[in-house]
Steps between C-alpha positions, in 0.01 A plus 500: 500500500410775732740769309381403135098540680650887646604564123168432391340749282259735701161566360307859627118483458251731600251397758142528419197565731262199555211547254709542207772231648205226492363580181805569291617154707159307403539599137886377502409152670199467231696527221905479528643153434425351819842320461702857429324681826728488759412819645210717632380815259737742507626853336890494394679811585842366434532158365926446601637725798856305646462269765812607600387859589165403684605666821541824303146424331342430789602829664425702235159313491426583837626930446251534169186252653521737860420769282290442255126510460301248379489459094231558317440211220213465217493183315332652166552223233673178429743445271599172270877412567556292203480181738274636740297757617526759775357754724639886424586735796466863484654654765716825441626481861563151472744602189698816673513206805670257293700766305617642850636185607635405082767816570584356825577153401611604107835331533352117609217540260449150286458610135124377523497759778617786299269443219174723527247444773135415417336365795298196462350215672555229316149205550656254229849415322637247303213406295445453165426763288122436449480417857550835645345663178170289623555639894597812393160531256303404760608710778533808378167496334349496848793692680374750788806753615523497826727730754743348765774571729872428508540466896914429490765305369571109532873399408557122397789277457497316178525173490504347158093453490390574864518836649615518876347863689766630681328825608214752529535846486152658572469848379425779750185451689392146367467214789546173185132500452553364160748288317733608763295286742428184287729434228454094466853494592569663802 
């Protein structure tokens, strides 16, 4: 059991500061399928990494996180998924950021992985149709855009529904006064 759990996929999300982790969070518990959210808010960076090549993850993590500032995030809009609705992220450095560590990793990348990037925080999935039409509707009529701050990196271990953290990787100068400090599951 313990080798098939170390082959795990790995899951790379970006960490957000407090503010934006609590509202982004309270919109997700509000309206996500209380029985489909198993985890906290979050914003994907890589969806698939190898469990079998954490250590080398994990160090190149903690290289890129020691020096790099602080990202810069606005939230300007939402966007209907289809089946749900979520937040969009404009962040140019958070793009070269992911980009930077896409090269690095290109040979392990899953094909979801490879696909284009459009950050998102997704507040509902798996809903009918008309359901998220409805949410979406109703939120973005009233939507204020709102700046935040990517404070680091949070790896997970995927676990076929649950999500266990493994590590955080603050980036230079932050002390996890954000998510960092109070994901629910950490």
């Amino acid at each position: 059991m313990e080798a098939a759990h170390s082959q795990a996929p790995l899951i790379l999300t970006l960490a957000l500061d407090a503010l934006a982790f609590a509202r982004l969070d309270t919109l997700r518990r509000q309206h996500f399928p209380p029985e489909r959210n198993l985890v906290p808010t979050h914003l994907t960076l890589f969806h698939a990494l190898p469990g079998r090549e954490e250590a080398a993850v994990r160090q190149t993590l903690r290289a890129l996180t020691a020096g790099s500032a602080v990202v810069t995030l606005h939230f300007p809009t939402l966007v209907s998924l289809g089946r749900g609705t979520a937040v969009v992220v404009d962040s140019p450095e958070l793009l070269a950021l992911r980009s930077q560590l896409a090269q690095k990793w290109t040979s392990w990348l899953s094909a979801q992985d490879r696909q284009g990037y459009r950050p998102h925080v997704t507040i509902q999935n798996k809903v009918t149709p008309a359901a998220a039409r409805q949410l979406f509707t109703t939120l973005v009529a009233d939507w204020q855009p709102f700046t935040a701050r990517g404070e680091g990196l949070l790896l997970w271990r995927y676990l076929k529904g649950p999500w266990e953290p493994i590590e955080r990787f603050a980036f230079a100068g932050v002390n996890y006064s954000g998510e960092l400090a109070h994901v629910r599951c950490w």
